[in-house]
PDB file of N, CA, C and O in Angstrom, chain B, residues numbered from 101:
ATOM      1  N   UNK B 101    -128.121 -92.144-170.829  1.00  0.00           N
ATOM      2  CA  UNK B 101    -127.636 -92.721-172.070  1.00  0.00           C
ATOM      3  C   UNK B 101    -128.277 -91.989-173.243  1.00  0.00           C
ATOM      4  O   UNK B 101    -129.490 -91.782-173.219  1.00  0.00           O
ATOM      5  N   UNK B 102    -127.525 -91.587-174.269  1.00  0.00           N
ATOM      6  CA  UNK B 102    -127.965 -90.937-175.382  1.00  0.00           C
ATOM      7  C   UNK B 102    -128.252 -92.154-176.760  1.00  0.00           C
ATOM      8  O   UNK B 102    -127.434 -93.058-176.930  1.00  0.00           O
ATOM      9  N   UNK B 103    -129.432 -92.029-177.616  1.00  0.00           N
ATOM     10  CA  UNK B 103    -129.749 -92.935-178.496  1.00  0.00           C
ATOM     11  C   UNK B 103    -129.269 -92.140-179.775  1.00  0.00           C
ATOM     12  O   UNK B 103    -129.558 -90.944-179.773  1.00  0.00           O
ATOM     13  N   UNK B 104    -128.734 -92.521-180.620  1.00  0.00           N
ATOM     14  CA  UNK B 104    -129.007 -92.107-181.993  1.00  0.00           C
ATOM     15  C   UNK B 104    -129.735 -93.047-182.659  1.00  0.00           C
ATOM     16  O   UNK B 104    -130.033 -94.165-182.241  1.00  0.00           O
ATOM     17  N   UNK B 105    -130.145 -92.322-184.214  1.00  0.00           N
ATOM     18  CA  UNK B 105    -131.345 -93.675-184.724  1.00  0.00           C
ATOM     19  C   UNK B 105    -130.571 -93.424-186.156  1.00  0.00           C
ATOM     20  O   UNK B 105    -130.183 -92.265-186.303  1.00  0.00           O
ATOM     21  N   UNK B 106    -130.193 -94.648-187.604  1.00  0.00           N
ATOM     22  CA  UNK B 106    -129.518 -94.778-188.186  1.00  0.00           C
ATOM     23  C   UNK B 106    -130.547 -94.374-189.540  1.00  0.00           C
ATOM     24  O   UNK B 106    -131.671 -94.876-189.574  1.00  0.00           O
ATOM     25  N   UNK B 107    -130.070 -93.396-190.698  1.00  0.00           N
ATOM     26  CA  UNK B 107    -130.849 -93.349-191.436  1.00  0.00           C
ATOM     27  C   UNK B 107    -130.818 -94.344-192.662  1.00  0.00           C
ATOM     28  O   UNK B 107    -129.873 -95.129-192.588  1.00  0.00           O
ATOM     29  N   UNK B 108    -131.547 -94.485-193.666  1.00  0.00           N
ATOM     30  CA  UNK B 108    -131.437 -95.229-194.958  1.00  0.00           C
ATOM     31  C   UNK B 108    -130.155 -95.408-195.293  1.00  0.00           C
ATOM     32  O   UNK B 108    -129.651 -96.447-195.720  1.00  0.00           O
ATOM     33  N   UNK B 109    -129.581 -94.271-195.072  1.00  0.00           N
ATOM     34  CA  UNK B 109    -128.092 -93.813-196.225  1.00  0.00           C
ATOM     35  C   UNK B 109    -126.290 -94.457-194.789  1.00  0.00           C
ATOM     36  O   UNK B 109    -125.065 -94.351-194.746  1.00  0.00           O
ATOM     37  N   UNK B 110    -127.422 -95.045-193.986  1.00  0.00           N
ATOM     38  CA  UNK B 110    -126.452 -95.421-192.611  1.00  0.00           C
ATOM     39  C   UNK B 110    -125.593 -94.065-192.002  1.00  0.00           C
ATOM     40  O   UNK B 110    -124.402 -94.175-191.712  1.00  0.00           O
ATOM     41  N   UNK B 111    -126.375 -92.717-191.837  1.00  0.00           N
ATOM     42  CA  UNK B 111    -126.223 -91.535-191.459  1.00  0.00           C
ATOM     43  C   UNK B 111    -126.580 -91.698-189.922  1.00  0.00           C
ATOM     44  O   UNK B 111    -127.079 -92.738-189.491  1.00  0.00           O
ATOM     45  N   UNK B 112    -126.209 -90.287-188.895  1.00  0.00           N
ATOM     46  CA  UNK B 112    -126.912 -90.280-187.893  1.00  0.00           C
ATOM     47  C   UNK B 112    -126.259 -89.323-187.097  1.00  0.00           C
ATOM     48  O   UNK B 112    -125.040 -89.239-186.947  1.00  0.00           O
ATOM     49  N   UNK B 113    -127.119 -88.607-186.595  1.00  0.00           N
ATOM     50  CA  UNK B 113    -127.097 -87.158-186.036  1.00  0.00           C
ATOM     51  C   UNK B 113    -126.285 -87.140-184.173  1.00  0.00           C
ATOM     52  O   UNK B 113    -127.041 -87.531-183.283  1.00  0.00           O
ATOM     53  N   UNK B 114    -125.495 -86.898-183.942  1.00  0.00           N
ATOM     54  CA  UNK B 114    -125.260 -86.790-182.475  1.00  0.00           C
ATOM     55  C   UNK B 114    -126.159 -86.277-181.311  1.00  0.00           C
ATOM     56  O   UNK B 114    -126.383 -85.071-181.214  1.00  0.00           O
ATOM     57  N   UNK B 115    -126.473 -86.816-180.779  1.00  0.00           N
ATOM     58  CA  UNK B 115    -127.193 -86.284-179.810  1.00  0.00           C
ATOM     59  C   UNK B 115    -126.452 -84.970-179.154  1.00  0.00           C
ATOM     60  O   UNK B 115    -125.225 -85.058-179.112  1.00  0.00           O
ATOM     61  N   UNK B 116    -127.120 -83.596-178.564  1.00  0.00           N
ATOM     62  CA  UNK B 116    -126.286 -82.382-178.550  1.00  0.00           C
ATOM     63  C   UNK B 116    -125.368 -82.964-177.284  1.00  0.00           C
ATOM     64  O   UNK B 116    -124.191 -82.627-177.156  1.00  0.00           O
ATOM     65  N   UNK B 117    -125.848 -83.619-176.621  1.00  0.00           N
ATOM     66  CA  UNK B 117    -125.315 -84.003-175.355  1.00  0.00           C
ATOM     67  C   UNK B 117    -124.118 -84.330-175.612  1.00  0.00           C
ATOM     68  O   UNK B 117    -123.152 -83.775-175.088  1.00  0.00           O
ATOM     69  N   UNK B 118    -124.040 -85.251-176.433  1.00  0.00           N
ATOM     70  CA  UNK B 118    -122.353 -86.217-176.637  1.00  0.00           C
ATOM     71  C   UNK B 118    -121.938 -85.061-177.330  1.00  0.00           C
ATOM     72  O   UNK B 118    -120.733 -84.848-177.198  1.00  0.00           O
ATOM     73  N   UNK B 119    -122.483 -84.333-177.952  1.00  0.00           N
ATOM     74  CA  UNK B 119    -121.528 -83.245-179.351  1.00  0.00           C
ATOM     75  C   UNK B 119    -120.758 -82.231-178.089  1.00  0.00           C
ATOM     76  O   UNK B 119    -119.622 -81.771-177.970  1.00  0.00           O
ATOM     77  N   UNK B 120    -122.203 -82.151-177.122  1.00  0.00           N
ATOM     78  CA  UNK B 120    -121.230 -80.882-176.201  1.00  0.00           C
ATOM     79  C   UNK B 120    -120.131 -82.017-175.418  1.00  0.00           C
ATOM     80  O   UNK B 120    -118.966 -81.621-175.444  1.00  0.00           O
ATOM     81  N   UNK B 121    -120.297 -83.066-174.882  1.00  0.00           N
ATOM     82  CA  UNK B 121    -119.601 -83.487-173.905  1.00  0.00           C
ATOM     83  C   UNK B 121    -118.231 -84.104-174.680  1.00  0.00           C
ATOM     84  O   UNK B 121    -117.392 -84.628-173.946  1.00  0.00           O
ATOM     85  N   UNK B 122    -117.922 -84.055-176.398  1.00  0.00           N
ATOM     86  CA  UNK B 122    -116.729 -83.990-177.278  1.00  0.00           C
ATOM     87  C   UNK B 122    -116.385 -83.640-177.105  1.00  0.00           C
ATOM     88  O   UNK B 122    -115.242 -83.849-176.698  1.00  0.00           O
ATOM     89  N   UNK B 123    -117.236 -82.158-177.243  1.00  0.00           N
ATOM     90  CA  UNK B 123    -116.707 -80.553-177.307  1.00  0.00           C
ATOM     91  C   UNK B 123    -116.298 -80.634-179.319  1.00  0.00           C
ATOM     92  O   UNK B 123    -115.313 -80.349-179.999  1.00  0.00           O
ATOM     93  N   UNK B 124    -117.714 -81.192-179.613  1.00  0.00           N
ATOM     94  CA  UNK B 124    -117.243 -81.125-181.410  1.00  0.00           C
ATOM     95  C   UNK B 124    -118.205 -80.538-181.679  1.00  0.00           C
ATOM     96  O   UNK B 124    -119.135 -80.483-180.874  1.00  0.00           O
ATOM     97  N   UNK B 125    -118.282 -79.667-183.419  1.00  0.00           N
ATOM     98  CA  UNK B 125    -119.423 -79.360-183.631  1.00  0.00           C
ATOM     99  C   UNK B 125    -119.455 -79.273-185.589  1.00  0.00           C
ATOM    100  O   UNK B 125    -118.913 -80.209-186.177  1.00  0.00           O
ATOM    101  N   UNK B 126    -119.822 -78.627-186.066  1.00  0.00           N
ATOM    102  CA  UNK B 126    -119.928 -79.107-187.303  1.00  0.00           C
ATOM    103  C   UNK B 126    -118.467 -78.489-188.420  1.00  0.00           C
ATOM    104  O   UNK B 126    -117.921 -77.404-188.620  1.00  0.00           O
ATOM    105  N   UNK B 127    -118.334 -79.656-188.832  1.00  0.00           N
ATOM    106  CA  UNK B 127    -116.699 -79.780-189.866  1.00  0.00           C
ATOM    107  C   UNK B 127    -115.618 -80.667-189.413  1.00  0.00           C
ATOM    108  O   UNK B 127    -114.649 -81.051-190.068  1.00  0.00           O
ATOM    109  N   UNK B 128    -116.088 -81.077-187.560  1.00  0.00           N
ATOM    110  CA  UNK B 128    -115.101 -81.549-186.868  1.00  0.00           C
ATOM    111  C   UNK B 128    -115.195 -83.074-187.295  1.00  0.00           C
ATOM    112  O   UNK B 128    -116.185 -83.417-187.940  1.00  0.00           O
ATOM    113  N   UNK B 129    -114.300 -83.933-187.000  1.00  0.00           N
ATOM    114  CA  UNK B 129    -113.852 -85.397-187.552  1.00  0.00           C
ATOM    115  C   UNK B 129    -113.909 -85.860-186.010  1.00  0.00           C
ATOM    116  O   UNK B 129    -113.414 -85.195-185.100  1.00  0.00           O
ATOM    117  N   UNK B 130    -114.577 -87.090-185.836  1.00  0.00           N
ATOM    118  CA  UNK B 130    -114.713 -87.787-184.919  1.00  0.00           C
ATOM    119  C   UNK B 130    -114.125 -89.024-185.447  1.00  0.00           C
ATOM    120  O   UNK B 130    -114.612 -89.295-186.545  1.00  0.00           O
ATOM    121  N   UNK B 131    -112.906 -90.192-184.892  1.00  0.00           N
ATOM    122  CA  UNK B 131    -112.457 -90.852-184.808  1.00  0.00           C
ATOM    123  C   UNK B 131    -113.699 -92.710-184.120  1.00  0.00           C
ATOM    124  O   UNK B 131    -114.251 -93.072-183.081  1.00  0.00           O
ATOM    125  N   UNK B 132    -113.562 -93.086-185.113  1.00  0.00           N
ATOM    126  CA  UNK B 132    -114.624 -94.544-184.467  1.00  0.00           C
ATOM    127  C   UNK B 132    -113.382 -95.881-184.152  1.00  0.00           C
ATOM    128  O   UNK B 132    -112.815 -96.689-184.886  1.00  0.00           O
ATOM    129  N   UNK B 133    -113.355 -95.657-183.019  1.00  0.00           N
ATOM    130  CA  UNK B 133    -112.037 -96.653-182.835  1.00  0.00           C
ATOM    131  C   UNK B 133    -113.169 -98.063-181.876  1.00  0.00           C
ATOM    132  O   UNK B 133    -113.969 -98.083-180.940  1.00  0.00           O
ATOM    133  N   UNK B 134    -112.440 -99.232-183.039  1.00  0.00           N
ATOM    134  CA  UNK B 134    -112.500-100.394-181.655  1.00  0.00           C
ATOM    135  C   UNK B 134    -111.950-101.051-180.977  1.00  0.00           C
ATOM    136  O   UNK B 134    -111.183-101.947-181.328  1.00  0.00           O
ATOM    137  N   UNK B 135    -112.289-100.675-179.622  1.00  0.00           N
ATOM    138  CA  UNK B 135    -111.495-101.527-178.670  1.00  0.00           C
ATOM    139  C   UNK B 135    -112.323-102.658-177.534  1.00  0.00           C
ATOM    140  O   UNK B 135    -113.382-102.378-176.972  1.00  0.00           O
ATOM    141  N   UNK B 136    -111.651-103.823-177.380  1.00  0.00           N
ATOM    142  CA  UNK B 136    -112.369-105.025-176.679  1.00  0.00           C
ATOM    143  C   UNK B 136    -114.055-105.089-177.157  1.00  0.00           C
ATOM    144  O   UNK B 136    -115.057-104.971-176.451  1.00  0.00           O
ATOM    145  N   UNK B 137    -113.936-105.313-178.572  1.00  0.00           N
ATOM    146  CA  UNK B 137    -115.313-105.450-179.352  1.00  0.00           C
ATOM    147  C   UNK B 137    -116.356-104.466-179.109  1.00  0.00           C
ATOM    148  O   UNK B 137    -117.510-104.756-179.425  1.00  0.00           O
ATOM    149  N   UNK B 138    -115.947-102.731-178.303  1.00  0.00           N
ATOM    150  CA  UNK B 138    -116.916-101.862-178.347  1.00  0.00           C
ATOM    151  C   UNK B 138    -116.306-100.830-179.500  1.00  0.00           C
ATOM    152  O   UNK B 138    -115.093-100.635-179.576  1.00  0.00           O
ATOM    153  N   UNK B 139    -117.411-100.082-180.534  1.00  0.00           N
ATOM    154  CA  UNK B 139    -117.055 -99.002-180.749  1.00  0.00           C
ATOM    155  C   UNK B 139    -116.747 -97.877-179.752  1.00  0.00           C
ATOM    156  O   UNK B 139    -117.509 -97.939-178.787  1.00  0.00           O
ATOM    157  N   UNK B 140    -115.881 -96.887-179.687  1.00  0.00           N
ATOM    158  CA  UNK B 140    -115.502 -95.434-179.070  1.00  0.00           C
ATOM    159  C   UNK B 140    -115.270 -94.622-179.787  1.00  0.00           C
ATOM    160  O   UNK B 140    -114.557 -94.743-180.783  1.00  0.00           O
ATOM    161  N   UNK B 141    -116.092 -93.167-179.245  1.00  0.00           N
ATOM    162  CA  UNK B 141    -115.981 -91.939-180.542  1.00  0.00           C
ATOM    163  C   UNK B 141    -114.791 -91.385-179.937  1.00  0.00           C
ATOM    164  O   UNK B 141    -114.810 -91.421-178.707  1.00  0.00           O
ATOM    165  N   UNK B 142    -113.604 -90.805-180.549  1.00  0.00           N
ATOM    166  CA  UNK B 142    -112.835 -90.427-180.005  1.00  0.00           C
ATOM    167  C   UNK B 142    -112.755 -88.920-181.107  1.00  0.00           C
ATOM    168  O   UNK B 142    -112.602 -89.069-182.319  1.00  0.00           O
ATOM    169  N   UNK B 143    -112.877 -87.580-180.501  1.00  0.00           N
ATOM    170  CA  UNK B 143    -112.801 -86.344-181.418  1.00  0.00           C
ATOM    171  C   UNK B 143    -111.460 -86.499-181.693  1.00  0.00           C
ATOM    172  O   UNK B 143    -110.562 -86.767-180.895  1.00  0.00           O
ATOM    173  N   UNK B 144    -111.357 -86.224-183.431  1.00  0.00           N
ATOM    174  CA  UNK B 144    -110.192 -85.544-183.718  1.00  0.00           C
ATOM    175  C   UNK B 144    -109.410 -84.088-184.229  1.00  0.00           C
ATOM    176  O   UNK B 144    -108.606 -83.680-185.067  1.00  0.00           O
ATOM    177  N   UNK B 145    -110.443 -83.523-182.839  1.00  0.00           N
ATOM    178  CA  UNK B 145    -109.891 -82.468-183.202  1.00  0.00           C
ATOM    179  C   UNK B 145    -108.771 -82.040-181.854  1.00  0.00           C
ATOM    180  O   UNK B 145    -108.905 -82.766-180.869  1.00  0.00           O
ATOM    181  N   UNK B 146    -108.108 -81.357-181.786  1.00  0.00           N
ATOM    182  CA  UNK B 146    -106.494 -81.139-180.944  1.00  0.00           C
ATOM    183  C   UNK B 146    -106.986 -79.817-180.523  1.00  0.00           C
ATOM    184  O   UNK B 146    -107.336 -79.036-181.408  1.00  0.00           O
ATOM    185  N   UNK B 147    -107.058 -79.456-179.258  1.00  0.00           N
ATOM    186  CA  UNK B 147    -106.615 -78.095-179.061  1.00  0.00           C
ATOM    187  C   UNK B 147    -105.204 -77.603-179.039  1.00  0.00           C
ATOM    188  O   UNK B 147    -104.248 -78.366-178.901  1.00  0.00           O
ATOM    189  N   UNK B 148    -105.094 -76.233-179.186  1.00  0.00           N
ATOM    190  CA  UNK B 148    -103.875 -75.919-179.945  1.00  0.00           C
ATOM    191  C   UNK B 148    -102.570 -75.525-178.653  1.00  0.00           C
ATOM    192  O   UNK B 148    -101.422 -75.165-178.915  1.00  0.00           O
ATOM    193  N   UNK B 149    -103.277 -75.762-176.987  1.00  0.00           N
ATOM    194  CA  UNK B 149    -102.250 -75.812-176.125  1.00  0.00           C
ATOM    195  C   UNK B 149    -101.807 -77.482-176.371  1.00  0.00           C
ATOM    196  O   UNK B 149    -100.667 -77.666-175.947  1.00  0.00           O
ATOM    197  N   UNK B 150    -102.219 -78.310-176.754  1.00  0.00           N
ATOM    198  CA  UNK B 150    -101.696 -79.708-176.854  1.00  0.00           C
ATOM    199  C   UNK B 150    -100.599 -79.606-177.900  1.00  0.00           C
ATOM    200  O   UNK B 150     -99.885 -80.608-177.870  1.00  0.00           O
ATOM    201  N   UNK B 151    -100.302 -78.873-178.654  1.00  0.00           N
ATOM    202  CA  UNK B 151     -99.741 -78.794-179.538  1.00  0.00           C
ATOM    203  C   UNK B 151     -97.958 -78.079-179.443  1.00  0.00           C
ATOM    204  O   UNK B 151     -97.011 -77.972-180.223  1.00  0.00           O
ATOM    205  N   UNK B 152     -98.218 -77.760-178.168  1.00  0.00           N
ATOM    206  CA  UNK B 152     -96.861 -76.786-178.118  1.00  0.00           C
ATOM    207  C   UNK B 152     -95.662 -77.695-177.352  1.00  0.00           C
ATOM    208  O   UNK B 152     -95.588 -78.080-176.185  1.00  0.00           O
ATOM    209  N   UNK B 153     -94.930 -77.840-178.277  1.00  0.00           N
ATOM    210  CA  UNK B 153     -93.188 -78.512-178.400  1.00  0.00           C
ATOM    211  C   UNK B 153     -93.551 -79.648-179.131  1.00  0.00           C
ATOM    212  O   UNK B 153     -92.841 -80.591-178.784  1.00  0.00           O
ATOM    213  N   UNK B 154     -94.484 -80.003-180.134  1.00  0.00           N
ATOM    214  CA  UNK B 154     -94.496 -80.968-180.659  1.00  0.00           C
ATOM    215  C   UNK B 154     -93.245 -81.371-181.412  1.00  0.00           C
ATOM    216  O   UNK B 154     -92.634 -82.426-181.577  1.00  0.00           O
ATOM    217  N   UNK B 155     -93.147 -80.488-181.687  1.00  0.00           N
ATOM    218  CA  UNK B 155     -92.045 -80.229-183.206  1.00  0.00           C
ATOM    219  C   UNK B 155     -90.753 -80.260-182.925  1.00  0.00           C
ATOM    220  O   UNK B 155     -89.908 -80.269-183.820  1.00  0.00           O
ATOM    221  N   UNK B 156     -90.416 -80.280-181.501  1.00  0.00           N
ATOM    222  CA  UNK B 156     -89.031 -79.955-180.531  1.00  0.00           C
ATOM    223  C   UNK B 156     -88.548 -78.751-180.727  1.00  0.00           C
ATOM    224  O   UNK B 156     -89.366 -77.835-180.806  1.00  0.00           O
ATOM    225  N   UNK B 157     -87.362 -78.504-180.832  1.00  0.00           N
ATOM    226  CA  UNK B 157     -86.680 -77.409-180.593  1.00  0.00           C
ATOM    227  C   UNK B 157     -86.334 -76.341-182.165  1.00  0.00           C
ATOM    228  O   UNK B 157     -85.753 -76.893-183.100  1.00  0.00           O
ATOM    229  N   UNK B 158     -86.630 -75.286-182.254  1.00  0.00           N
ATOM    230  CA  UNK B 158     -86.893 -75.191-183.425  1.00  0.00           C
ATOM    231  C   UNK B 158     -85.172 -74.503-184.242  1.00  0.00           C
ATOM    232  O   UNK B 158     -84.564 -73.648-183.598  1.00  0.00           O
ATOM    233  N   UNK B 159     -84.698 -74.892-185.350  1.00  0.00           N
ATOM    234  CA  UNK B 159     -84.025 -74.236-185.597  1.00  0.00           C
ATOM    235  C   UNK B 159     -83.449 -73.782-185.587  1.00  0.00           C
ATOM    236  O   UNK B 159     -83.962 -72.669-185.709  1.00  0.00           O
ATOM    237  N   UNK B 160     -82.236 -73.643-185.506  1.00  0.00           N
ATOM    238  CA  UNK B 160     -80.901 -72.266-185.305  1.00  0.00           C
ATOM    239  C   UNK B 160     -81.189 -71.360-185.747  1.00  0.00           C
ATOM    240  O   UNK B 160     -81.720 -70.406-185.178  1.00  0.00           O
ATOM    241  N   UNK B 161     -80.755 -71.511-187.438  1.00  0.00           N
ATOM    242  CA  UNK B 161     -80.895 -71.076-189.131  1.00  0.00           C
ATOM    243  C   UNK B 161     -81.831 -71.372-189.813  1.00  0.00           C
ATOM    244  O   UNK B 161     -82.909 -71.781-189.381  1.00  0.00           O
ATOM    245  N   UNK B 162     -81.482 -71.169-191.192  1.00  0.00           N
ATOM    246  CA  UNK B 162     -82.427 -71.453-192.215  1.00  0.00           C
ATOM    247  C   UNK B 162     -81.731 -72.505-192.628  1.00  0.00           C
ATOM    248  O   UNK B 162     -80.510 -72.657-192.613  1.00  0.00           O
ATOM    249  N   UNK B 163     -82.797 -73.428-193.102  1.00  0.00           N
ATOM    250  CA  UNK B 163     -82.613 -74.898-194.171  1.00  0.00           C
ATOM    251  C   UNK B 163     -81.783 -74.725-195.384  1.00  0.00           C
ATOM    252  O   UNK B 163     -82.200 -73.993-196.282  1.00  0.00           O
ATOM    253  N   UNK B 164     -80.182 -75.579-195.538  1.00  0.00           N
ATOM    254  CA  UNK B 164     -79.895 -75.450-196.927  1.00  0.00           C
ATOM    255  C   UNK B 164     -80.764 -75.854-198.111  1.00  0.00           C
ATOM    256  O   UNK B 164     -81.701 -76.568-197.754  1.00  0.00           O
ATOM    257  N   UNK B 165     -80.722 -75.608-199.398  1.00  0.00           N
ATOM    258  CA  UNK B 165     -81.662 -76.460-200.171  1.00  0.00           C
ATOM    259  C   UNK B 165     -81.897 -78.028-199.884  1.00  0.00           C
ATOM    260  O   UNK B 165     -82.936 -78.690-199.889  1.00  0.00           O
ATOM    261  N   UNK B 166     -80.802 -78.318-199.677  1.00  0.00           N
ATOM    262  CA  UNK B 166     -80.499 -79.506-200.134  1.00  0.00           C
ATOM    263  C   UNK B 166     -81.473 -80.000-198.362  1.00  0.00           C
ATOM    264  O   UNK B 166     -81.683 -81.212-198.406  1.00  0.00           O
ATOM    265  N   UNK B 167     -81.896 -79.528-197.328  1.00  0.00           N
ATOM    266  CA  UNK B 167     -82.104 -80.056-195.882  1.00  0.00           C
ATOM    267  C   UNK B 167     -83.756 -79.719-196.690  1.00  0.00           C
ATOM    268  O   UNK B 167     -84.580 -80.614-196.503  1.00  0.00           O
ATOM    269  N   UNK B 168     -84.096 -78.855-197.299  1.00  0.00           N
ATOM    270  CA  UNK B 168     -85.475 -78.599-197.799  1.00  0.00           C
ATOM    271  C   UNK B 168     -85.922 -79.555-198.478  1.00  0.00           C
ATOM    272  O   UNK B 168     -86.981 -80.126-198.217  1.00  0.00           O
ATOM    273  N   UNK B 169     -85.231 -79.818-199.350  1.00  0.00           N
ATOM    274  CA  UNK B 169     -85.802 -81.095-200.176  1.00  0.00           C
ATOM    275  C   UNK B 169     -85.607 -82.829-199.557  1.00  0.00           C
ATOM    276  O   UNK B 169     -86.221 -83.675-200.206  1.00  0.00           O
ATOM    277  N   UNK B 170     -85.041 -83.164-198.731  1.00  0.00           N
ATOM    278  CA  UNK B 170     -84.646 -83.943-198.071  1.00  0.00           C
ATOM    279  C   UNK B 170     -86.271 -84.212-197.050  1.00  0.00           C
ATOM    280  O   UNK B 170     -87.178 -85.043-197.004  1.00  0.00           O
ATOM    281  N   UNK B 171     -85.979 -83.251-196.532  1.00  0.00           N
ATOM    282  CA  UNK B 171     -87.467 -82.682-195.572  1.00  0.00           C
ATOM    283  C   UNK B 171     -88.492 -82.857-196.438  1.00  0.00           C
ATOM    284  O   UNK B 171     -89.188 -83.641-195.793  1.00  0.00           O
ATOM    285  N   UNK B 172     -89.184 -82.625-197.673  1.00  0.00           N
ATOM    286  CA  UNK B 172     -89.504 -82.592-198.804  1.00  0.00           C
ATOM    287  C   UNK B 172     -90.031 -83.645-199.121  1.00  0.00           C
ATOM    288  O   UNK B 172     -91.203 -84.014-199.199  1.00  0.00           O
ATOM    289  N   UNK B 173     -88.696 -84.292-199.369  1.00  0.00           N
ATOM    290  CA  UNK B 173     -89.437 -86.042-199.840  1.00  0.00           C
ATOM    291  C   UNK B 173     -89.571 -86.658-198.594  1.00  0.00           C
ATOM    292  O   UNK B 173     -90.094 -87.758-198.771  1.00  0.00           O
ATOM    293  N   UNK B 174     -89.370 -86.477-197.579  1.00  0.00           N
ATOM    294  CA  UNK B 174     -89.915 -87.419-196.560  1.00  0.00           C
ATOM    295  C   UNK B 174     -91.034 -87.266-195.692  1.00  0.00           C
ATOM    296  O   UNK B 174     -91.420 -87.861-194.686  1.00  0.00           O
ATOM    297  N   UNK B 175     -91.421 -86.360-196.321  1.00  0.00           N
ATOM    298  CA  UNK B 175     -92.845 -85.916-196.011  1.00  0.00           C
ATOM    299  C   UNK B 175     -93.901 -86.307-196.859  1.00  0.00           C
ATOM    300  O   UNK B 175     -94.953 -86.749-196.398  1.00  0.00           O
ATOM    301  N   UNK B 176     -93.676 -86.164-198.179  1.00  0.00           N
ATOM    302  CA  UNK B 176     -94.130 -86.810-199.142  1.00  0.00           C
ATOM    303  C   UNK B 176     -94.392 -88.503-199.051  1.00  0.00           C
ATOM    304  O   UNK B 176     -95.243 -89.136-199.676  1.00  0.00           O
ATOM    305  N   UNK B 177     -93.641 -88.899-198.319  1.00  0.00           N
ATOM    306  CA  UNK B 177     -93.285 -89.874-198.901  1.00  0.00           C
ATOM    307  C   UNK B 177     -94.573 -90.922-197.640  1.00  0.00           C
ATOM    308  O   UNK B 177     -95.226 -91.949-197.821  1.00  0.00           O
ATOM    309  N   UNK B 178     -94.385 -89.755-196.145  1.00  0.00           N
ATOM    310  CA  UNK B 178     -94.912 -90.309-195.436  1.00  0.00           C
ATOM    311  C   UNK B 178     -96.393 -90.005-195.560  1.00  0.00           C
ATOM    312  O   UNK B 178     -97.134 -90.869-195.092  1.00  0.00           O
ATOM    313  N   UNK B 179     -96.994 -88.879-196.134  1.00  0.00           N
ATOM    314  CA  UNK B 179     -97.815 -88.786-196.642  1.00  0.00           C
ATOM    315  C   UNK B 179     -98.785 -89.905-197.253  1.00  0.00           C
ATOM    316  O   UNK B 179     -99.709 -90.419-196.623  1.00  0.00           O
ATOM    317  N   UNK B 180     -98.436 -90.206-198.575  1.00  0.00           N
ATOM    318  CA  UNK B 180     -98.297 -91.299-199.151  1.00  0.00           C
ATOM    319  C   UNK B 180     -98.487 -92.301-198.564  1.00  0.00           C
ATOM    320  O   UNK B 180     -99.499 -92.756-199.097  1.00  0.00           O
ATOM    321  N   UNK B 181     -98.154 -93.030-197.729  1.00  0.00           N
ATOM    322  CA  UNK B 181     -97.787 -94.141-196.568  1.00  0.00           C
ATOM    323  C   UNK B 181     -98.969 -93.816-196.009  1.00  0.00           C
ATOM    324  O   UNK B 181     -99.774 -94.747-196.000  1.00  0.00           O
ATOM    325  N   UNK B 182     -99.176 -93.248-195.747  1.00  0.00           N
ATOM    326  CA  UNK B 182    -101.005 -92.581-194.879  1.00  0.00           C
ATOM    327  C   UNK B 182    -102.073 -92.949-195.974  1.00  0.00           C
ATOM    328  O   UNK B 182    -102.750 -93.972-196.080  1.00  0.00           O
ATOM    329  N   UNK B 183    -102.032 -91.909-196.697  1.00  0.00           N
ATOM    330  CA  UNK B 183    -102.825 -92.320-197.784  1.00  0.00           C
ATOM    331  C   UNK B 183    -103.219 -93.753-197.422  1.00  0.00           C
ATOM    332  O   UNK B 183    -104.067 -94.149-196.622  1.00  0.00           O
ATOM    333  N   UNK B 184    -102.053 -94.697-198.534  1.00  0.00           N
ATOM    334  CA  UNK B 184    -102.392 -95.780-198.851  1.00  0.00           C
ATOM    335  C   UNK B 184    -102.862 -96.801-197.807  1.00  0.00           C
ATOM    336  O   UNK B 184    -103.389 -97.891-198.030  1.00  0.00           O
ATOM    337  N   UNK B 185    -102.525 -96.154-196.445  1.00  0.00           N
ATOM    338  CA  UNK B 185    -102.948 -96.937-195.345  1.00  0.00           C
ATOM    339  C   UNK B 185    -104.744 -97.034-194.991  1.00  0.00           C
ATOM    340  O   UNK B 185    -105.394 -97.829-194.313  1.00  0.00           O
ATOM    341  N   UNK B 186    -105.197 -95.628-195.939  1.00  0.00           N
ATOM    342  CA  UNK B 186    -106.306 -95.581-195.346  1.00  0.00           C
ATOM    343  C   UNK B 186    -106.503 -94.697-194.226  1.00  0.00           C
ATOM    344  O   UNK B 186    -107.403 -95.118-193.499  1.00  0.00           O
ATOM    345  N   UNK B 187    -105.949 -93.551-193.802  1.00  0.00           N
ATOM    346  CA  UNK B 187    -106.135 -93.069-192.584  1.00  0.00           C
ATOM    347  C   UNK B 187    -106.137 -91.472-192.678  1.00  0.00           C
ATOM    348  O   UNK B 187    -106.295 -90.794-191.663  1.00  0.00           O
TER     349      UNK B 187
END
């Protein structure tokens, strides 16, 4: 079992053990999720084979304006929606 100890400022350093057994290291965002009244660190960082077909199938063509801005604000918009969620 690894201890961390909490500073004044409610800071606290990872033990290298858990940092290697993440696989996180410094800049990376660790996720504090609770579930059945325990905290869990969950890394948020993605490796970039997890990432392939996210997006589905890509494209024929190019975007009319009008599919750009459409795309545009609803990105924005979901953006926003994040934001204000806090996340």
């Amino acid at each position: 079992m690894a201890t961390a100890t909490l500073t004044t400022k409610g800071q606290m350093t990872l033990p290298k053990e858990v940092r290697d057994d993440l696989k996180v290291g410094p800049g990376d965002q660790i996720d504090i999720v609770k579930e059945k009244g325990r905290y869990v660190l969950v890394p948020h960082t993605v490796s970039i084979d997890s990432l392939a077909g996210i997006l589905g199938k890509p494209p024929s063509g190019p975007m009319t304006i009008q599919e750009e801005e459409e795309a545009l604000t609803q990105a924005l918009a979901e953006e926003d929606k994040r934001i204000r969620a806090g996340r």
